[in-house]
C-alpha positions in Angstrom: 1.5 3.7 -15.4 -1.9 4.2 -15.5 -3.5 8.0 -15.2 -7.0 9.2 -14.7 -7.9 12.6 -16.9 -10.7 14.6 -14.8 -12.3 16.6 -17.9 -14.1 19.7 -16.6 -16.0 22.2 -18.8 -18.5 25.2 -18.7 -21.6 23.2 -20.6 -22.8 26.6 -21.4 -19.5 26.8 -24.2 -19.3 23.4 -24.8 -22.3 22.9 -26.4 -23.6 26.6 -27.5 -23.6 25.4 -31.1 -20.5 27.5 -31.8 -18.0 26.9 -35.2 -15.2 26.1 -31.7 -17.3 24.4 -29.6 -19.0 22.2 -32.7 -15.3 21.8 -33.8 -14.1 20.6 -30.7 -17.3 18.1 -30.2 -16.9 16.7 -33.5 -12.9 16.2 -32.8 -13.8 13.9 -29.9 -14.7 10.9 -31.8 -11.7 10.6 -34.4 -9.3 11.7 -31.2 -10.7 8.5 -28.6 -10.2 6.6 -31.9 -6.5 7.5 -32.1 -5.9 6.9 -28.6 -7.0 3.7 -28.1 -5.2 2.5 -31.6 -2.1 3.9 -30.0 -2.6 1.6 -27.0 -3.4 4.7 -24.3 -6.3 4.4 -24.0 -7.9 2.1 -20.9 -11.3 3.8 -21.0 -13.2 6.8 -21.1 -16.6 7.6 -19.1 -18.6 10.4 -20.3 -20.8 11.9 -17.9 -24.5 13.4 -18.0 -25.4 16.8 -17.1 -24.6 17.6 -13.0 -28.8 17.9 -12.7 -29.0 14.1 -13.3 -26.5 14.0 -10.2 -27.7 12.4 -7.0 -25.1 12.8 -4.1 -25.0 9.8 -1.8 -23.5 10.3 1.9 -23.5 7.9 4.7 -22.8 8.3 8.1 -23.5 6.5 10.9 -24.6 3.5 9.0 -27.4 5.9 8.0 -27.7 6.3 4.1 -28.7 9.9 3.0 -29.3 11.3 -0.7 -29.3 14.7 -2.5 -30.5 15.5 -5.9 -27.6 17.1 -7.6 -24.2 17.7 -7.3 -22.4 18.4 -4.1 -21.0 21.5 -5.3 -22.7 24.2 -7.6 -19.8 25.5 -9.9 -19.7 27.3 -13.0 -17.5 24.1 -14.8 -18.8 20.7 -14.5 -17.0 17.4 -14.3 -17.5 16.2 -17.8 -15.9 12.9 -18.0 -13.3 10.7 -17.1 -10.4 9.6 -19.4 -8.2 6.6 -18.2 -5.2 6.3 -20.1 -1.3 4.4 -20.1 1.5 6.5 -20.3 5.4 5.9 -19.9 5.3 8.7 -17.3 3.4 12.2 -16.1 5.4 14.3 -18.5 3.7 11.9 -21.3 0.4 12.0 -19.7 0.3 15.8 -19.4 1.1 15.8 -23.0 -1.5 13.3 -24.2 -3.9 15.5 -21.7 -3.1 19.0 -23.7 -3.9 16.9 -27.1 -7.1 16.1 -25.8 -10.1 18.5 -27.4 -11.5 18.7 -24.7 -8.7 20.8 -23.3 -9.6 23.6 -26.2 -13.1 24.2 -23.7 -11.9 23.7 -20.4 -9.5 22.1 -18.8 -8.2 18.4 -17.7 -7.1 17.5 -14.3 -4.2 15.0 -14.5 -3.4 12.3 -11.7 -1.9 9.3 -11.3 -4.0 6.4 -10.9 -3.4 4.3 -6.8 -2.4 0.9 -7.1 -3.8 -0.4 -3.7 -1.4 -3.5 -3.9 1.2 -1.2 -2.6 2.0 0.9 0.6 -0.5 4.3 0.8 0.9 7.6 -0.4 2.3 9.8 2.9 0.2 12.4 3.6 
């Protein structure tokens, strides 16, 4: 089953040139590496800083934009991690191994397969 990773950290400690947060950056690389050779891997997405955001709403057939993010919060949305796992309890644990997880934290859900019926609300 597939699950999406939501990676969310303070930029201000991620990159603060710190021995952790250096450590942690420099992790990333070898760690993608390893996931993808183990087969969990589907894809990653990296995202820019939340100022390069432009928020796009449409209602009423009308189109509207904002520069920036819909939400001013002290952790941005980093980057999005797609990955394969036999079930949540091995997602969560492929989530925590993440270094990303050592600056912030990862939001874990599993991915909709629109093929089949809608969750219940």
């Amino acid at each position: 089953m597939q699950y999406h990773c939501l990676v969310y950290f303070d930029p201000k400690l991620a990159f603060n040139g710190s021995p952790e947060s250096n450590a942690v950056m420099a992790d990333i690389g070898p760690h993608t590496a390893e996931l993808k050779a183990s087969g969990h891997l589907i894809s990653h997405f990296p995202l820019n800083m939340p100022s390069e955001a432009i928020t796009v709403t449409t209602r009423d057939g009308k189109m509207s934009t904002t520069d920036g993010p819909f939400i001013e919060t002290r952790e941005m949305l980093g980057g999005l991690v797609v990955i394969e796992a036999r079930d949540l309890n091995e997602a969560l644990r492929i989530a925590g191994d993440m270094p990303h997880a050592r600056l912030g934290h990862i939001e874990v859900r599993p991915a909709i397969d629109f093929t089949k019926p809608r969750p219940k609300l």
